[in-house]
C-alpha positions as CSV (number, residue, x, y, z in Angstrom):
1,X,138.0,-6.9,248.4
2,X,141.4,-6.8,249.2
3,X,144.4,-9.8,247.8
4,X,145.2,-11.0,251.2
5,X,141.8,-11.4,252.0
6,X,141.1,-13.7,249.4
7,X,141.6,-17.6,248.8
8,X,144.1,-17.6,245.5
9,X,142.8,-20.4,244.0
10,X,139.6,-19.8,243.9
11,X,139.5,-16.3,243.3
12,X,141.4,-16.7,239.9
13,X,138.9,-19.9,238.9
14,X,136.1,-17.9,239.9
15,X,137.0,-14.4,238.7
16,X,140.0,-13.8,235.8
17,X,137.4,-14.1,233.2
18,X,138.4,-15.6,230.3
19,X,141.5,-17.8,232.1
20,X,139.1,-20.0,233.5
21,X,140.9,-22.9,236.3
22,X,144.1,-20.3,235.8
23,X,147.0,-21.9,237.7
24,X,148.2,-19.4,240.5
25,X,151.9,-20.5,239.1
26,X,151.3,-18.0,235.9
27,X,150.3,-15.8,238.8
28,X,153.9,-16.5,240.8
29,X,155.8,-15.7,237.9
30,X,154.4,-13.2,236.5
31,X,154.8,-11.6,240.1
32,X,158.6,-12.5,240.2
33,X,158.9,-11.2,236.8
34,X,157.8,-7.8,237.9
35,X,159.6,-7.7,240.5
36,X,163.0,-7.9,239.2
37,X,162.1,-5.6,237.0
38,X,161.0,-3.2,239.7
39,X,164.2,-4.0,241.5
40,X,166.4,-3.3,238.4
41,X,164.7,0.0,237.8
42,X,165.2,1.2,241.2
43,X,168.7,0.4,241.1
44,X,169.3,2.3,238.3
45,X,167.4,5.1,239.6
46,X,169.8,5.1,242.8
47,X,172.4,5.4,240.2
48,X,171.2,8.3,238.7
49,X,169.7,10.0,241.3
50,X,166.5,10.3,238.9
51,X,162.9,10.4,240.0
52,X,159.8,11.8,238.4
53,X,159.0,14.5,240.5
54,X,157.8,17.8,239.3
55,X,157.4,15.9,235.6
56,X,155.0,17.8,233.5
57,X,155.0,14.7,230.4
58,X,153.8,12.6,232.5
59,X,154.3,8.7,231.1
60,X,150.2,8.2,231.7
61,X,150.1,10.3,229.3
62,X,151.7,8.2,226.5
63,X,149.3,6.0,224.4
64,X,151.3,2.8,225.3
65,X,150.3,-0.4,223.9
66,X,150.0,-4.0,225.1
67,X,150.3,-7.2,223.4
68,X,149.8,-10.6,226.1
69,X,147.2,-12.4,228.2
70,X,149.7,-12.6,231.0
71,X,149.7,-8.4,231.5
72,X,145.8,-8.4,230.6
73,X,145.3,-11.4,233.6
74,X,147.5,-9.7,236.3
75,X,146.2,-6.4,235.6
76,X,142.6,-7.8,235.2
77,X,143.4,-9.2,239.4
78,X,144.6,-6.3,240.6
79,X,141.2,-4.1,239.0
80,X,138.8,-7.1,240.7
81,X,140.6,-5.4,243.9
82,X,138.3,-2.6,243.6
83,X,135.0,-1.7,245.1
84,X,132.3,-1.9,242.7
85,X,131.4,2.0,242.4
86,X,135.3,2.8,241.8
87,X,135.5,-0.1,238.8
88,X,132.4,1.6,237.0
89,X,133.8,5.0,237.3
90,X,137.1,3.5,236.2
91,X,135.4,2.1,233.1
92,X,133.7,5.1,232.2
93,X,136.9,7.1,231.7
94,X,138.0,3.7,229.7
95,X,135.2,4.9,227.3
96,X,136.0,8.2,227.5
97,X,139.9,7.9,226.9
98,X,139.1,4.9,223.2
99,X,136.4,7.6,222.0
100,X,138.8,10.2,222.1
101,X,141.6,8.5,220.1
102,X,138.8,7.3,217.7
103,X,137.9,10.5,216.8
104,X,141.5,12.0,217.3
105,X,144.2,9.6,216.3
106,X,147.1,11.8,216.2
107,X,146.6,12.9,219.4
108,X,149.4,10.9,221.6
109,X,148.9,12.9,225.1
110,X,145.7,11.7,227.3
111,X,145.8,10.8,231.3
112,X,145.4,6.7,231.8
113,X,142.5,6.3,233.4
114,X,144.0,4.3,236.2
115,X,145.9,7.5,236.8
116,X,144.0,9.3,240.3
117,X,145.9,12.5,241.4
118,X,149.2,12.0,239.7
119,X,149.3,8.1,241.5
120,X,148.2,4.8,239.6
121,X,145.5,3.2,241.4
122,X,146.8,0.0,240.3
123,X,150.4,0.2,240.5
124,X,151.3,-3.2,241.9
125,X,149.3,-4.8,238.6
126,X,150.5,-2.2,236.3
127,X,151.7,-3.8,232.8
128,X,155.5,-4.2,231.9
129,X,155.8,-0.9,229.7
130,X,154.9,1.1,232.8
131,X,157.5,-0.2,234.7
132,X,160.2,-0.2,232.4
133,X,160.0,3.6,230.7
134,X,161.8,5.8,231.8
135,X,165.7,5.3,232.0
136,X,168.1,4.7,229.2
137,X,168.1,1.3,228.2
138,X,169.6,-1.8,225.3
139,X,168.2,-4.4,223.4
140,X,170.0,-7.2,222.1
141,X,169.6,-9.3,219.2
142,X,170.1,-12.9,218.6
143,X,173.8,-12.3,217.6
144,X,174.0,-10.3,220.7
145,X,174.6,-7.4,219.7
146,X,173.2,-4.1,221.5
147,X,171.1,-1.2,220.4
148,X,171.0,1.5,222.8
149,X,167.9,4.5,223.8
150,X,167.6,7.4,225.2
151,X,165.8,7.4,228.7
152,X,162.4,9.9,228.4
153,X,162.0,13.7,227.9
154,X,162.7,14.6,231.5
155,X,165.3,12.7,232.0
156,X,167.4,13.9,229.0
157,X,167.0,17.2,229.7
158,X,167.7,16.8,233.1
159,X,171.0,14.3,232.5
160,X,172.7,16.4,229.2
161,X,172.9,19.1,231.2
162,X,174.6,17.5,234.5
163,X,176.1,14.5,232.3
164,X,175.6,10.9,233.4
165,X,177.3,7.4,233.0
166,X,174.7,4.5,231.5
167,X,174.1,1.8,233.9
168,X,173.0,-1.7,231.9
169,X,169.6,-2.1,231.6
170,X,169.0,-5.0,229.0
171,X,165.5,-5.3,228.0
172,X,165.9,-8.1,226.3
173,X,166.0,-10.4,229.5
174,X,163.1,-9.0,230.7
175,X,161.3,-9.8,227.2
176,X,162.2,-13.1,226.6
177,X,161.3,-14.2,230.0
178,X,157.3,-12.4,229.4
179,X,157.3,-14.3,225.8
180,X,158.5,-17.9,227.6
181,X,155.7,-16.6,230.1
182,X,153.0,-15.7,227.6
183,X,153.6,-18.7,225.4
184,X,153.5,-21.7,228.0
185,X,149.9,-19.1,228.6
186,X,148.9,-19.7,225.2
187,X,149.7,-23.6,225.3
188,X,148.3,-24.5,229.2
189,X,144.7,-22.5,228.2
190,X,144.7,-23.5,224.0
191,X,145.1,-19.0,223.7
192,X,145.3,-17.5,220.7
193,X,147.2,-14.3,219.6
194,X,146.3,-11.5,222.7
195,X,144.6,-8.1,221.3
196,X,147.2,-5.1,220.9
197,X,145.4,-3.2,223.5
198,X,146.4,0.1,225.9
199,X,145.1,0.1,230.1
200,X,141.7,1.6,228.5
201,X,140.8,-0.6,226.2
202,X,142.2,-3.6,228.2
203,X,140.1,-2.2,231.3
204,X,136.9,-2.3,229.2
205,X,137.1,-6.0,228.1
206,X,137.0,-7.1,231.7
């Protein structure tokens, strides 16, 4: 069943499990969130005339983890998108990809399992991490002052060679705005503290 085909409301009553009578605002923001995100990066992509082709670290690949309800709940909309068959197959490599860092924790390099022929299958709901890694980028503390990183492995080798000048990308914006958005969550639904969770073992909880 596809979004447009379905009845907002109702859907999320009926189906987010555990947000039950979710308000579709949480929805609407979280939605505007990402997309100013998504807009930011692809600006700064322009700029740099980076893109992830022919990438053989792929980010998948990275055991990233997760910390709110508000990723768990949009990514948790976006999997109820899927055709039974597909979410069981999904789930198994879920299993798969936890028993493998059970048994081998140093391990750090292991295809997500939303990841289908190099594409996400879920790449509209895909958690902020995912959208965000990638391209140099600051943080800023209370005092505002800056820390700056390095963008990832391809681009670094890619940009020391040919040089390149930073474009901002403040994180910190796009953090504070999640944590306002997680912790009216928290407050609207009586939530406690969200599991530190990657796509796998967020994917087997739905």
């Amino acid at each position: 069943m596809r979004l447009g085909k379905i009845s907002g409301r109702n859907y999320l009553i009926d189906h987010v499990v555990g947000y039950r009578g979710l308000d579709i605002t949480f929805i609407d923001r979280i939605g505007k969130l990402y997309a100013a995100i998504d807009s930011m990066y692809e600006a700064a992509a322009r700029h740099y005339h980076f893109d992830c082709n022919d990438c053989n670290a792929s980010c998948c690949q990275t055991r990233f983890y997760h910390y709110t309800h508000a990723e768990y709940m949009y990514l948790k909309l976006g999997f109820d998108t899927l055709e039974d068959s597909k979410k069981d197959y999904i789930k198994g490599l879920a299993a798969k990809y936890e028993d493998h860092y059970k048994h081998n924790p140093e391990d750090s390099r292991m295809m997500c399992p939303l990841n289908e022929d190099s594409l996400c299958i879920l790449y509209k709901w895909r958690p902020m991490i995912c959208r965000l890694h990638g391209l140099p980028f600051e943080t800023q503390d209370i005092n505002m002052v800056a820390t700056f990183y390095d963008g990832c492995e391809m681009f670094m080798q890619r940009k020391n060679k040919e040089g390149y000048v930073y474009m901002t990308i403040n994180r910190t914006i796009y953090y504070r705005e999640m944590a306002r958005l997680e912790k009216d969550l928290r407050q609207v639904y009586n939530l406690g503290t969200s599991n530190k969770d990657t796509v796998a073992g967020m994917i087997l909880r739905f």
